[in-house]
mmCIF file of the N, C-alpha and C atoms, coordinates in Angstrom:
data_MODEL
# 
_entry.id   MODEL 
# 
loop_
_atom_site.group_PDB 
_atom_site.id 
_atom_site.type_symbol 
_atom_site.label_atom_id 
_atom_site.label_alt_id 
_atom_site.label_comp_id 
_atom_site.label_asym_id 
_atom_site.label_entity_id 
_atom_site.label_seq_id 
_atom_site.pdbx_PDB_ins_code 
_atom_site.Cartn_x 
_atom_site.Cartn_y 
_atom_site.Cartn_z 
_atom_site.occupancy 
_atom_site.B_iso_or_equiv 
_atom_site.pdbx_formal_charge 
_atom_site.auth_seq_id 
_atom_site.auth_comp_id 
_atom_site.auth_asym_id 
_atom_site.auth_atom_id 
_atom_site.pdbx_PDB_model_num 
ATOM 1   N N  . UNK A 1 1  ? 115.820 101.514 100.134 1.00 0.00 ? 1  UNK A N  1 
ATOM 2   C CA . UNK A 1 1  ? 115.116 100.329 100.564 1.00 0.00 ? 1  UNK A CA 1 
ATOM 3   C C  . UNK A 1 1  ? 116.131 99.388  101.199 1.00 0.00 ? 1  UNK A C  1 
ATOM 4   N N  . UNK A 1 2  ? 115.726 98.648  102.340 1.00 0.00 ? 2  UNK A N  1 
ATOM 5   C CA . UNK A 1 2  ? 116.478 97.873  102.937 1.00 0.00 ? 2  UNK A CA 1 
ATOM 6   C C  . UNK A 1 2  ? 116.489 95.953  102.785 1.00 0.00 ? 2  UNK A C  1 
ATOM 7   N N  . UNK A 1 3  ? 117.222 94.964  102.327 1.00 0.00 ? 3  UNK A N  1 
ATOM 8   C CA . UNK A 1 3  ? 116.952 93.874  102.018 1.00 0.00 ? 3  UNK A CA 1 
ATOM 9   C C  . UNK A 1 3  ? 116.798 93.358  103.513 1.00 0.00 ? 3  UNK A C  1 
ATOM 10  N N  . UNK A 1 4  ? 115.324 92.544  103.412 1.00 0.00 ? 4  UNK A N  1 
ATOM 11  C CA . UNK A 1 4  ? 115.861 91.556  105.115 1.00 0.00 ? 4  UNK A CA 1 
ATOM 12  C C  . UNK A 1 4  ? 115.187 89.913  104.125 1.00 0.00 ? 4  UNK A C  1 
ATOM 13  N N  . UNK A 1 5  ? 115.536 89.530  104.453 1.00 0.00 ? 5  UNK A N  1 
ATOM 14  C CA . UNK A 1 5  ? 115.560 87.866  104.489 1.00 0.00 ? 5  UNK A CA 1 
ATOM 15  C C  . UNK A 1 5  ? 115.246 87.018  105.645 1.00 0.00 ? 5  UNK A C  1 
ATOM 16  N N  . UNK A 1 6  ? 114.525 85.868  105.577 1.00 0.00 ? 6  UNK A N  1 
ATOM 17  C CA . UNK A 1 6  ? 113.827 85.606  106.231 1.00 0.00 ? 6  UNK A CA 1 
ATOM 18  C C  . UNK A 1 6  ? 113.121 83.647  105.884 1.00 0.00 ? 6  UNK A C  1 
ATOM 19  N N  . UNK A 1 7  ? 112.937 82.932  106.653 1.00 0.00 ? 7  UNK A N  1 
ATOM 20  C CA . UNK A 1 7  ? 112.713 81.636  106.264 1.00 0.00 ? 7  UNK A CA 1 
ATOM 21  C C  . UNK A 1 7  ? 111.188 81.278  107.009 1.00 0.00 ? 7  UNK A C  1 
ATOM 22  N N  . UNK A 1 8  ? 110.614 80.856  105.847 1.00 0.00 ? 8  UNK A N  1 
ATOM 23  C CA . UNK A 1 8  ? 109.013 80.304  105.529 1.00 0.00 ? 8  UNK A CA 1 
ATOM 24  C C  . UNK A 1 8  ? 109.609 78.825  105.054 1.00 0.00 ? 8  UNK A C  1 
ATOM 25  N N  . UNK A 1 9  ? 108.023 78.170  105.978 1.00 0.00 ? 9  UNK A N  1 
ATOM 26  C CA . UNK A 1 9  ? 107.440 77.017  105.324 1.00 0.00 ? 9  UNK A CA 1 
ATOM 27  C C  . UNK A 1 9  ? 107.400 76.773  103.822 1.00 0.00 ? 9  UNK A C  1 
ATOM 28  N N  . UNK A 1 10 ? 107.752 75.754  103.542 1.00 0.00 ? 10 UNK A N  1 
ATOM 29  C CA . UNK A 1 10 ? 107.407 75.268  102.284 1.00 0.00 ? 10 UNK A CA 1 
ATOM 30  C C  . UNK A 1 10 ? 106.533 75.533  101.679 1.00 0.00 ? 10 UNK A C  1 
ATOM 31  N N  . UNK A 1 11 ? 104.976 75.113  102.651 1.00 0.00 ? 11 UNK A N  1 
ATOM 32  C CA . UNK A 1 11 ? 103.813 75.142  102.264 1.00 0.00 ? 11 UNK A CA 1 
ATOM 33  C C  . UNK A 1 11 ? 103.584 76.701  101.675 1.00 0.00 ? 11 UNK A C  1 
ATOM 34  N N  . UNK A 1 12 ? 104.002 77.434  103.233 1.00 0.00 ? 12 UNK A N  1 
ATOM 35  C CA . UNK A 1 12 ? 103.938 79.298  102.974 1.00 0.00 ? 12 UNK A CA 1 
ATOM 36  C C  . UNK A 1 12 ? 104.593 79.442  101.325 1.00 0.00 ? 12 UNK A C  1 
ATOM 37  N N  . UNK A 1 13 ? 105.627 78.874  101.225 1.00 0.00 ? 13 UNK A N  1 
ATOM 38  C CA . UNK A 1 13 ? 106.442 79.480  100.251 1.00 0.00 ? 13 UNK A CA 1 
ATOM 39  C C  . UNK A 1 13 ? 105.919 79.134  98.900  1.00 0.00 ? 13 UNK A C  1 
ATOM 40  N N  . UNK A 1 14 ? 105.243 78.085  98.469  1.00 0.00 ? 14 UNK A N  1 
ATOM 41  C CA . UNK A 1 14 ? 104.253 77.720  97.506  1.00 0.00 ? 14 UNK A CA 1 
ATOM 42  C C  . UNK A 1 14 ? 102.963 78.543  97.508  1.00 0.00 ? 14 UNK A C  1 
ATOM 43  N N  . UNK A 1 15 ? 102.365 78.962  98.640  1.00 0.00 ? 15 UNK A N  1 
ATOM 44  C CA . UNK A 1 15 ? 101.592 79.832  98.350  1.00 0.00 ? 15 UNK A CA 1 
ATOM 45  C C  . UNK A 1 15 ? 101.930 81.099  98.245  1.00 0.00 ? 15 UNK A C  1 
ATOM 46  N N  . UNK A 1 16 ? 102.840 81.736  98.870  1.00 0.00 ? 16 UNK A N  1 
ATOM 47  C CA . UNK A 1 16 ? 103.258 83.249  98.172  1.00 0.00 ? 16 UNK A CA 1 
ATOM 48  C C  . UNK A 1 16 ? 103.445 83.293  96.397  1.00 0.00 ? 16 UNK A C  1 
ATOM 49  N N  . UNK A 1 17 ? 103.806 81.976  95.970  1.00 0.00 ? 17 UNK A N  1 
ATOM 50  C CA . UNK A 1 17 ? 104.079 81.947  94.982  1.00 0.00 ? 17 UNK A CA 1 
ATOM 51  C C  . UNK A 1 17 ? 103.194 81.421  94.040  1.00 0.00 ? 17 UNK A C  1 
ATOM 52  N N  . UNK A 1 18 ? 102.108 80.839  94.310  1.00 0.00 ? 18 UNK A N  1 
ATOM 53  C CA . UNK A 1 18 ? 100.547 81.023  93.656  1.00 0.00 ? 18 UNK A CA 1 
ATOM 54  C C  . UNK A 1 18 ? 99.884  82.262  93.840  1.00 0.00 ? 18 UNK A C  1 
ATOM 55  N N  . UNK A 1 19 ? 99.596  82.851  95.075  1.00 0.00 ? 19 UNK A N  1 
ATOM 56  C CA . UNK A 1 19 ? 99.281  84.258  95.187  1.00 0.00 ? 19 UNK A CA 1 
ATOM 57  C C  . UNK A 1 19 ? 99.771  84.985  94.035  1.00 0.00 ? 19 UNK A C  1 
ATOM 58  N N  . UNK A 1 20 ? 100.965 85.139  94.133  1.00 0.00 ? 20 UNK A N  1 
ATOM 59  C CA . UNK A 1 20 ? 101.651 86.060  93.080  1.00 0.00 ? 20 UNK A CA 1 
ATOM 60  C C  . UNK A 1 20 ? 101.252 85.980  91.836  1.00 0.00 ? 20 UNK A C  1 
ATOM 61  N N  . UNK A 1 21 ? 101.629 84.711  91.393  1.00 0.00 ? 21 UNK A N  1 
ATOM 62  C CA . UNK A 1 21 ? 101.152 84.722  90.085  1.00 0.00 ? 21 UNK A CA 1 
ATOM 63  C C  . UNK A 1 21 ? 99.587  84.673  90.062  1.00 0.00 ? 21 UNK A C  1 
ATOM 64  N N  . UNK A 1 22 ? 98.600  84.885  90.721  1.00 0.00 ? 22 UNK A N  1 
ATOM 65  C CA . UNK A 1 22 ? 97.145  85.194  90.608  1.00 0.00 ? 22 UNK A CA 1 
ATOM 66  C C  . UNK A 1 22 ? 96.760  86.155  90.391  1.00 0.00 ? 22 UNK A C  1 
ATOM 67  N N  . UNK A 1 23 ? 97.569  86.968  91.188  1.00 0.00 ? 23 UNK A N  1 
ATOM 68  C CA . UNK A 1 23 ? 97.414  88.206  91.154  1.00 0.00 ? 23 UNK A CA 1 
ATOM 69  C C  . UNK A 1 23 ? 98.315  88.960  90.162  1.00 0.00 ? 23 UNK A C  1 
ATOM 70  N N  . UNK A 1 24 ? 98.993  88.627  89.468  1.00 0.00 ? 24 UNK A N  1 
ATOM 71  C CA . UNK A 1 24 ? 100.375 89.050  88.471  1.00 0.00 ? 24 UNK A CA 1 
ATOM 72  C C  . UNK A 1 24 ? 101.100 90.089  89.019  1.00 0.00 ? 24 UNK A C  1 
ATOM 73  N N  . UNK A 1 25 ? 101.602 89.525  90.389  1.00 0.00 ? 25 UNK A N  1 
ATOM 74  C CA . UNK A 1 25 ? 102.614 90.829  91.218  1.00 0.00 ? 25 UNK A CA 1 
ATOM 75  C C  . UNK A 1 25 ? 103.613 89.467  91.018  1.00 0.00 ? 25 UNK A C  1 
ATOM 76  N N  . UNK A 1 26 ? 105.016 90.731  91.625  1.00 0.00 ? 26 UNK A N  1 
ATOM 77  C CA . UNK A 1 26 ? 105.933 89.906  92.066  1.00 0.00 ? 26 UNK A CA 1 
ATOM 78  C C  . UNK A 1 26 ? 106.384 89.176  93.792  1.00 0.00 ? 26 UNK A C  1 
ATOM 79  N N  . UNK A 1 27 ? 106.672 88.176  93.869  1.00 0.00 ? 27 UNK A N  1 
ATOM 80  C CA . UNK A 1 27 ? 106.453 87.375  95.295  1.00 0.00 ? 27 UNK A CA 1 
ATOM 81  C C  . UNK A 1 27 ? 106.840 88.473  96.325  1.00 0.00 ? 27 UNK A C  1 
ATOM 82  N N  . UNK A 1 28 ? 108.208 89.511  95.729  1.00 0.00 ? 28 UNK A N  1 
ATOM 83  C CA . UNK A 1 28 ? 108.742 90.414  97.062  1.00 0.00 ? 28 UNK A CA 1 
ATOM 84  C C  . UNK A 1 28 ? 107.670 91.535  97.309  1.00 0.00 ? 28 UNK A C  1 
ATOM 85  N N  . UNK A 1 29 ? 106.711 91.927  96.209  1.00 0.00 ? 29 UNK A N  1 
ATOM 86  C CA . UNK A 1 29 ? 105.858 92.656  96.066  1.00 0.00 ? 29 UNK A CA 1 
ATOM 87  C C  . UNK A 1 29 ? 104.788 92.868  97.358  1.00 0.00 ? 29 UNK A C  1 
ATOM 88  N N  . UNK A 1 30 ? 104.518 91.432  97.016  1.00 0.00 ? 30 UNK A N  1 
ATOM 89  C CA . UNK A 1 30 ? 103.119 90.593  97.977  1.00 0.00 ? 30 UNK A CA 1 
ATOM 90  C C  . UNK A 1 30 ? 103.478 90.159  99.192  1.00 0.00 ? 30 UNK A C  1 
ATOM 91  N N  . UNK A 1 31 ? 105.083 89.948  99.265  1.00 0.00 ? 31 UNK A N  1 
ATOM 92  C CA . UNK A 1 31 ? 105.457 90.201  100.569 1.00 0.00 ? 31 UNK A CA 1 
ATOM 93  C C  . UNK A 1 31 ? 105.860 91.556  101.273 1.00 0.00 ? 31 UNK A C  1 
ATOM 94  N N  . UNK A 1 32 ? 106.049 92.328  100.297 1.00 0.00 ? 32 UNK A N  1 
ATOM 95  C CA . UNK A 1 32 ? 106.275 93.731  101.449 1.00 0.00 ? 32 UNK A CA 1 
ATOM 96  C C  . UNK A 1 32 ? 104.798 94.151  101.589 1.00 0.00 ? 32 UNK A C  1 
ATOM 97  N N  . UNK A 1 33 ? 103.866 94.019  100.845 1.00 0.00 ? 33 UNK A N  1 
ATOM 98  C CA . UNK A 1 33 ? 102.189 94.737  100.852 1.00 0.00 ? 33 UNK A CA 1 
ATOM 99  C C  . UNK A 1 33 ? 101.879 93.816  102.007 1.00 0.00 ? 33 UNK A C  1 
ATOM 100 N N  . UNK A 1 34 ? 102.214 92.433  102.355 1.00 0.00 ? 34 UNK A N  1 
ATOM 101 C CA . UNK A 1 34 ? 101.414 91.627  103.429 1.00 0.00 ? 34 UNK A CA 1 
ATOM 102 C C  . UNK A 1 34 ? 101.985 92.027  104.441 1.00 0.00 ? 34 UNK A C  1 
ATOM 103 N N  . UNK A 1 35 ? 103.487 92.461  104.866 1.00 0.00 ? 35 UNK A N  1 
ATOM 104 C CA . UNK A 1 35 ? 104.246 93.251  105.899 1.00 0.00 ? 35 UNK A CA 1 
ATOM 105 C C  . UNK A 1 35 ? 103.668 94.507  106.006 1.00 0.00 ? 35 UNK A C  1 
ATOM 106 N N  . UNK A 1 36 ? 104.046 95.246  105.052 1.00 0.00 ? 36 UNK A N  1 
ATOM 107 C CA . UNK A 1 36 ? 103.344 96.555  105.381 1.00 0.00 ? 36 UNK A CA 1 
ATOM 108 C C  . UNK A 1 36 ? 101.681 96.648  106.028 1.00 0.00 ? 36 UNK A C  1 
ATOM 109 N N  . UNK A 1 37 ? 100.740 96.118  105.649 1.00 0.00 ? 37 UNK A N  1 
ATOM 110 C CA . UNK A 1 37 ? 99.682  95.777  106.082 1.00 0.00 ? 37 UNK A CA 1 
ATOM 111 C C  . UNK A 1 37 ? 99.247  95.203  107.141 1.00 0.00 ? 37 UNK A C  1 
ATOM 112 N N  . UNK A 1 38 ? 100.084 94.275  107.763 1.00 0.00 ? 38 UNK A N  1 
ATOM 113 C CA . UNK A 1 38 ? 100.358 93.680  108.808 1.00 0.00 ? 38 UNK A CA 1 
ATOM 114 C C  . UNK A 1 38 ? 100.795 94.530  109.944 1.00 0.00 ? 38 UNK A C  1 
ATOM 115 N N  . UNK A 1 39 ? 101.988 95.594  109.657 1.00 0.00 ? 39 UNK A N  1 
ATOM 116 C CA . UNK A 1 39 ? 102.274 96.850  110.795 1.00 0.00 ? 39 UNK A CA 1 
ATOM 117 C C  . UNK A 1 39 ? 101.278 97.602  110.856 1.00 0.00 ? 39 UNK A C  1 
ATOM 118 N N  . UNK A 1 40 ? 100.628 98.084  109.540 1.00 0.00 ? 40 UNK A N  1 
ATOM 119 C CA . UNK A 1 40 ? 99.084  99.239  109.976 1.00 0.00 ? 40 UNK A CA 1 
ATOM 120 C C  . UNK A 1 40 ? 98.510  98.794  110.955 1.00 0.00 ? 40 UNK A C  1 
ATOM 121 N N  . UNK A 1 41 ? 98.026  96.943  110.555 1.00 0.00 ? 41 UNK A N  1 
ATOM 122 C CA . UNK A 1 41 ? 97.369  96.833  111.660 1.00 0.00 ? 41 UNK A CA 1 
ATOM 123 C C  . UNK A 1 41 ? 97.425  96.776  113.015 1.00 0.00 ? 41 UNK A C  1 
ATOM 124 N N  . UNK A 1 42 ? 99.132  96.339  113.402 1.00 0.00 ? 42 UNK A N  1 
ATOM 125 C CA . UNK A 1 42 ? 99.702  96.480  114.831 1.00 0.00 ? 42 UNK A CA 1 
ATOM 126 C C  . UNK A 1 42 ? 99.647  97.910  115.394 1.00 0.00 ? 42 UNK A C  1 
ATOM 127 N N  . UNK A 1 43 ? 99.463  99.020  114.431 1.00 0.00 ? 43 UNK A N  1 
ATOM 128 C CA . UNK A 1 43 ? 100.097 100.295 114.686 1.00 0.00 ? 43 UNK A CA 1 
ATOM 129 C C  . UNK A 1 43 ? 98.521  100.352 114.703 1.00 0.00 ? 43 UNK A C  1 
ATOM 130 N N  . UNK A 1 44 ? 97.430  100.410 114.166 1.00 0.00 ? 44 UNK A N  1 
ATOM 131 C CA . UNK A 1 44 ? 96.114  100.703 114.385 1.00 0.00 ? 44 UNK A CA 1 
ATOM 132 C C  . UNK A 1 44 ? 95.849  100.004 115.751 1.00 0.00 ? 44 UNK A C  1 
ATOM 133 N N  . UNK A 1 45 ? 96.152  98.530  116.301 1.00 0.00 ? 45 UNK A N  1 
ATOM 134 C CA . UNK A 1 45 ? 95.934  97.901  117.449 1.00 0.00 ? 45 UNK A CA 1 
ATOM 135 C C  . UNK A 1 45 ? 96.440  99.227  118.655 1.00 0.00 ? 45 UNK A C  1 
ATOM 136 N N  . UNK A 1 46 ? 97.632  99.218  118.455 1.00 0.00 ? 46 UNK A N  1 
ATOM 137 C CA . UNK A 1 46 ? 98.477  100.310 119.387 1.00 0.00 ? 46 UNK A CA 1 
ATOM 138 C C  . UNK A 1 46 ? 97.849  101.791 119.782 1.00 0.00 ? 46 UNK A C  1 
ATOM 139 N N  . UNK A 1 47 ? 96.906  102.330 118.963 1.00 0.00 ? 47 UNK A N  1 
ATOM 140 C CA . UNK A 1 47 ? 96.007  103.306 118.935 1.00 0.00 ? 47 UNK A CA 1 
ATOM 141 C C  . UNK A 1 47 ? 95.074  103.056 119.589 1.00 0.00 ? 47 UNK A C  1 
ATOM 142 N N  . UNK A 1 48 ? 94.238  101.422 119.589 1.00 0.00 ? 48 UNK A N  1 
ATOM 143 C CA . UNK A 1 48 ? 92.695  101.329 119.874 1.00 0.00 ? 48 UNK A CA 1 
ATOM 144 C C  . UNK A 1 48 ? 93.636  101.863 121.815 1.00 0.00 ? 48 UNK A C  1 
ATOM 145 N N  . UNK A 1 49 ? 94.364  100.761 121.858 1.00 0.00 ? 49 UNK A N  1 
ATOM 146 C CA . UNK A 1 49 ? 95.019  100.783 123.212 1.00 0.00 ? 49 UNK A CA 1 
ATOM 147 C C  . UNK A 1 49 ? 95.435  102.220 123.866 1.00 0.00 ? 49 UNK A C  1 
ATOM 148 N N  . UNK A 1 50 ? 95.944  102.923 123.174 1.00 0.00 ? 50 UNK A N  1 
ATOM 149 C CA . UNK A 1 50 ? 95.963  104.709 123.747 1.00 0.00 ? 50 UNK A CA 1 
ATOM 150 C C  . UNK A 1 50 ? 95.191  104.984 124.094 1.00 0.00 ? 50 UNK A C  1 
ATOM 151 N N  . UNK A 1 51 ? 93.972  104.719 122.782 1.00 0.00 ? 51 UNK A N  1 
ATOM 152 C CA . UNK A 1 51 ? 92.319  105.682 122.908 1.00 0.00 ? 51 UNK A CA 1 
ATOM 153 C C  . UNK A 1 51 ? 92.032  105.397 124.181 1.00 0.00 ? 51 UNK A C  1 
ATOM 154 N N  . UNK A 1 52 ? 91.797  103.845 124.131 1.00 0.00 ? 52 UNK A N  1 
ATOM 155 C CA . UNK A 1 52 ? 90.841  103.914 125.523 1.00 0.00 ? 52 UNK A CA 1 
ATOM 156 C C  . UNK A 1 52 ? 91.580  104.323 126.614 1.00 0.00 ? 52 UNK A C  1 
ATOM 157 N N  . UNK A 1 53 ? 92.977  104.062 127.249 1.00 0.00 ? 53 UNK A N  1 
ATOM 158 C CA . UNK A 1 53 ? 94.012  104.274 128.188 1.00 0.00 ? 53 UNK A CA 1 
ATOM 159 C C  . UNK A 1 53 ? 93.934  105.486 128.778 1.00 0.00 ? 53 UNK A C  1 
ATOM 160 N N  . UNK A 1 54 ? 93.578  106.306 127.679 1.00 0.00 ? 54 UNK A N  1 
ATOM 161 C CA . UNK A 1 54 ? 93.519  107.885 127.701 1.00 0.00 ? 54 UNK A CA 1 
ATOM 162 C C  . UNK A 1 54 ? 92.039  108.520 127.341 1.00 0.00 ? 54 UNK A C  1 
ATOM 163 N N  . UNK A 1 55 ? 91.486  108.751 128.214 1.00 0.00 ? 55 UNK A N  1 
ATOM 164 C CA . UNK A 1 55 ? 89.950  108.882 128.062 1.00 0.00 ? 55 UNK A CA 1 
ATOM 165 C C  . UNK A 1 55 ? 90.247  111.064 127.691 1.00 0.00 ? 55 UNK A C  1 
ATOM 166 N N  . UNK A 1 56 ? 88.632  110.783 126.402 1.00 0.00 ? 56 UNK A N  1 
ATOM 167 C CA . UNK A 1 56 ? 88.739  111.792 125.675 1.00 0.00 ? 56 UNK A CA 1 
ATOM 168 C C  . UNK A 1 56 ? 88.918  113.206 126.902 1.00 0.00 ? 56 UNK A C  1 
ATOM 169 N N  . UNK A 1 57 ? 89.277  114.697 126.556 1.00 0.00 ? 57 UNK A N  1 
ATOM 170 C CA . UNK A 1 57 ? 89.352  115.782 127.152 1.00 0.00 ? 57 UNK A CA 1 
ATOM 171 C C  . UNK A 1 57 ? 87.854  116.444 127.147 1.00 0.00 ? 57 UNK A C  1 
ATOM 172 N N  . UNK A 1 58 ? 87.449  116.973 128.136 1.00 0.00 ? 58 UNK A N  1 
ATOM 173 C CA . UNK A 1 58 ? 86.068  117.898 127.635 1.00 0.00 ? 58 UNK A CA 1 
ATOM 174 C C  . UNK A 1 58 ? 85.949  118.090 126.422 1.00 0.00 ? 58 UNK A C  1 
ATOM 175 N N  . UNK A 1 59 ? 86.897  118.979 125.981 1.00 0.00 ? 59 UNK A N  1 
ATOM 176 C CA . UNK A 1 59 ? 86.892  120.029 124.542 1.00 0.00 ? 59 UNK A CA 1 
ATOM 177 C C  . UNK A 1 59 ? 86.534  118.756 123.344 1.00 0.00 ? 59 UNK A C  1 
ATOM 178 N N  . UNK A 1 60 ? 87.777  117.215 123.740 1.00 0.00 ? 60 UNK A N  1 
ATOM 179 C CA . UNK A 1 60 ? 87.269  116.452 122.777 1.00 0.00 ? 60 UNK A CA 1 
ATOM 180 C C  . UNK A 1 60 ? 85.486  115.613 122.856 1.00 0.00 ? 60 UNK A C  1 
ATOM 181 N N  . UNK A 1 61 ? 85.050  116.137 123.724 1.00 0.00 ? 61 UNK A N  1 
ATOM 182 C CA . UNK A 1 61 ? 83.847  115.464 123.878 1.00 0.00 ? 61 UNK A CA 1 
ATOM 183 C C  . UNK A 1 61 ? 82.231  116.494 123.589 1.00 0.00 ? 61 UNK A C  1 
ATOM 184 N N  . UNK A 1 62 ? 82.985  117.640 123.243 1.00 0.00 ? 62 UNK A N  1 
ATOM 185 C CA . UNK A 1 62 ? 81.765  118.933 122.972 1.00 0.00 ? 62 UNK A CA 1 
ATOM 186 C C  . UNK A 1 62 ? 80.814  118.133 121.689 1.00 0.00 ? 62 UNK A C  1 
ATOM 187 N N  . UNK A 1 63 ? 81.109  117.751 120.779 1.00 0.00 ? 63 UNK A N  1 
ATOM 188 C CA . UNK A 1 63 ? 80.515  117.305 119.975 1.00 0.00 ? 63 UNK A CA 1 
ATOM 189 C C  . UNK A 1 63 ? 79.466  116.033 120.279 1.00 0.00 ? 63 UNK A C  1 
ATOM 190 N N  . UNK A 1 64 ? 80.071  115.510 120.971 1.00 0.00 ? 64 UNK A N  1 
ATOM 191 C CA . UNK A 1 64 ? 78.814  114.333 121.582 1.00 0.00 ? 64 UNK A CA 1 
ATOM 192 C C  . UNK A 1 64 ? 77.301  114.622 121.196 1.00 0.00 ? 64 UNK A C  1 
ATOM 193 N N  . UNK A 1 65 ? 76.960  115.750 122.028 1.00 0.00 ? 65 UNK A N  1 
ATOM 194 C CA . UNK A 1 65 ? 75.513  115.899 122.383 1.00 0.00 ? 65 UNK A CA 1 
ATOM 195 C C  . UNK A 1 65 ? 75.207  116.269 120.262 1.00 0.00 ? 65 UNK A C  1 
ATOM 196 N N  . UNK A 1 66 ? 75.823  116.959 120.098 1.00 0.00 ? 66 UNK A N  1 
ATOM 197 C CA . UNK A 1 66 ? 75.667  116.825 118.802 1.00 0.00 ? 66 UNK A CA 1 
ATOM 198 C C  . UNK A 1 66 ? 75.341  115.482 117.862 1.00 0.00 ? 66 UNK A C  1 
ATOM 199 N N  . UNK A 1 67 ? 76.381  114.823 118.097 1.00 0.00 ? 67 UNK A N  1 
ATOM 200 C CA . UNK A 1 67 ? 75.914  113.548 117.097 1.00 0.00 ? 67 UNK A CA 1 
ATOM 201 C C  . UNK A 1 67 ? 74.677  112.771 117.695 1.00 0.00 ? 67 UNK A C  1 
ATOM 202 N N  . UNK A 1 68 ? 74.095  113.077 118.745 1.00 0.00 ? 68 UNK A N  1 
ATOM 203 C CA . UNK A 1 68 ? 73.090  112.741 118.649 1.00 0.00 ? 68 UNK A CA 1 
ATOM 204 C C  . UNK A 1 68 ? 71.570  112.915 118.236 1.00 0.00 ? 68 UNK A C  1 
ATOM 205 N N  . UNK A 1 69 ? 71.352  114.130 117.425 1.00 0.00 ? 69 UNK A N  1 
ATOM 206 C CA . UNK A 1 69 ? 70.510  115.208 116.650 1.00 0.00 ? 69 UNK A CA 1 
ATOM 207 C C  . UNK A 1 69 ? 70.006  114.335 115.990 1.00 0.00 ? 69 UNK A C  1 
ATOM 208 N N  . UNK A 1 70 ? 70.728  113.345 115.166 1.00 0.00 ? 70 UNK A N  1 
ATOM 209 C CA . UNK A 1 70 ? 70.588  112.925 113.772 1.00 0.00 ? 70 UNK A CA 1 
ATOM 210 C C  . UNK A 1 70 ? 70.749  113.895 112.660 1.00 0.00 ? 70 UNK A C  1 
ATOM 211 N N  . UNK A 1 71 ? 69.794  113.541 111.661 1.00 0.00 ? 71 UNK A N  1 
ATOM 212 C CA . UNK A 1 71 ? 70.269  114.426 110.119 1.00 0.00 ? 71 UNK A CA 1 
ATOM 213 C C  . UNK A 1 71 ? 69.460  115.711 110.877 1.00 0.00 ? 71 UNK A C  1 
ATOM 214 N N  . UNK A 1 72 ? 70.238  116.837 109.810 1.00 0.00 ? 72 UNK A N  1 
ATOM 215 C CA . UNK A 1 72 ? 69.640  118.034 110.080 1.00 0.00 ? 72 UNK A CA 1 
ATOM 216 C C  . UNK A 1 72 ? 68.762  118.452 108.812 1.00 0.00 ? 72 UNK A C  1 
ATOM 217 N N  . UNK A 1 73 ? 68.278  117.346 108.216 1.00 0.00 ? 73 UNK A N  1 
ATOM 218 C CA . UNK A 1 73 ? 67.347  117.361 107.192 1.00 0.00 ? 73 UNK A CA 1 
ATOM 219 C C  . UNK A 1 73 ? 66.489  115.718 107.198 1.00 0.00 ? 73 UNK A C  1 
ATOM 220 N N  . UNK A 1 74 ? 64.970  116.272 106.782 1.00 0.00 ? 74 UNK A N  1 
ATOM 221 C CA . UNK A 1 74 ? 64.806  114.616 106.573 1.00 0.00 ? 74 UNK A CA 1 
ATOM 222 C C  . UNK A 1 74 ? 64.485  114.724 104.799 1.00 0.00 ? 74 UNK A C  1 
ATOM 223 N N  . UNK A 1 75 ? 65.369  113.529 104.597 1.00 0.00 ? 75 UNK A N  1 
ATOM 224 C CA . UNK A 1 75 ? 65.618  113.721 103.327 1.00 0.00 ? 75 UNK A CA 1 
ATOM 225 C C  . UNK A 1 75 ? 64.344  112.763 102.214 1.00 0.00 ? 75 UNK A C  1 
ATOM 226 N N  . UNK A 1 76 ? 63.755  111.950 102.799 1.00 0.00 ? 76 UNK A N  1 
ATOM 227 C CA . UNK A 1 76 ? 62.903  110.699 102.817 1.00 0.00 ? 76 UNK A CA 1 
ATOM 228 C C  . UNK A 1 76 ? 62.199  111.469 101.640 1.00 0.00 ? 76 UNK A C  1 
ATOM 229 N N  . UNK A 1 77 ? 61.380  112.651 101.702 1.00 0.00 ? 77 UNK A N  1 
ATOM 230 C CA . UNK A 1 77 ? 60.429  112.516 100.769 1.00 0.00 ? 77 UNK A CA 1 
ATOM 231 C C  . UNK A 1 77 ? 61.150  112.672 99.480  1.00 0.00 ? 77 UNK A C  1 
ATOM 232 N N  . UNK A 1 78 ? 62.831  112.636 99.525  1.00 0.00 ? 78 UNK A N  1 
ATOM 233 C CA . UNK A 1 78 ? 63.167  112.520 98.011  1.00 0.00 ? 78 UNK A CA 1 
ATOM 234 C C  . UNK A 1 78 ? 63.605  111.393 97.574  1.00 0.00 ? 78 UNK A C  1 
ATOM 235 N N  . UNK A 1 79 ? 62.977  110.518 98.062  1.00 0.00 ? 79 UNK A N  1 
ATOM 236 C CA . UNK A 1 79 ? 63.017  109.338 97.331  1.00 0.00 ? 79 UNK A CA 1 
ATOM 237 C C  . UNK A 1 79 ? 62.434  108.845 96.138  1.00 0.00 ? 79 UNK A C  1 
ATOM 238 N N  . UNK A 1 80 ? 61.009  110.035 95.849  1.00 0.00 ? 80 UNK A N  1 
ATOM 239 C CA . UNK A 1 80 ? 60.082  109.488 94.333  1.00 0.00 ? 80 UNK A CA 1 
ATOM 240 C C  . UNK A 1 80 ? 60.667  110.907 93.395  1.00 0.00 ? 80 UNK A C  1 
ATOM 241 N N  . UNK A 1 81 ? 61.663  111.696 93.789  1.00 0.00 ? 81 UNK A N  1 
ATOM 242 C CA . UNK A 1 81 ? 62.584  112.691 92.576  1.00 0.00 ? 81 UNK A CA 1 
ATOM 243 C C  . UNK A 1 81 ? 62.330  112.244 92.050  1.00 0.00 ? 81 UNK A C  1 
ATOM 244 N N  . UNK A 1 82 ? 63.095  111.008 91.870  1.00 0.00 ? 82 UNK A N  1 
ATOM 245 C CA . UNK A 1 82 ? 63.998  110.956 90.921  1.00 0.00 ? 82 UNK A CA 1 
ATOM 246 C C  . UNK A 1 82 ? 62.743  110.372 89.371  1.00 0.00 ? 82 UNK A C  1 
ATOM 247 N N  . UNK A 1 83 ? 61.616  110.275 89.466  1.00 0.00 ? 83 UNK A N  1 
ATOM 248 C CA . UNK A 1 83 ? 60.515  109.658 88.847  1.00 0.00 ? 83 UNK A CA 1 
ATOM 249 C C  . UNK A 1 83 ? 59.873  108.735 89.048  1.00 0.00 ? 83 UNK A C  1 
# 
């Protein structure tokens, strides 16, 4: 694991430190889970941006006409099973 350090607001720094104790983690805890969580989401942003950039291949698009079928059962009349 690597130490980085880093300077927050006062205000920030009082609330990492109510957070924490709300939650009964420790402050570096709740700060690497809010970092880490914070890159998924840049790294999920960075994906939406590929997807569309890069429009799907045939092969990835065979399934289409499929999801539009709906269920391949209608399941409705088991709704009074159960009694």
């Amino acid at each position: 694991m690597t130490m980085m350090s880093f300077r927050v607001s006062s205000d920030d720094a009082a609330s990492v430190t109510r957070w924490a104790k709300a939650l009964g983690v420790d402050r570096s805890w709740l700060l690497r889970d809010a970092l880490r969580l914070h890159l998924v989401r840049l790294a999920g942003e960075r994906d939406i941006d590929a997807w569309v950039a890069l429009p799907r291949t045939e092969d990835e698009r065979t399934l289409e006409t499929i999801a539009d079928w709906g269920p391949a059962e209608a399941w409705s009349d088991w709704a009074d099973a159960a009694g």
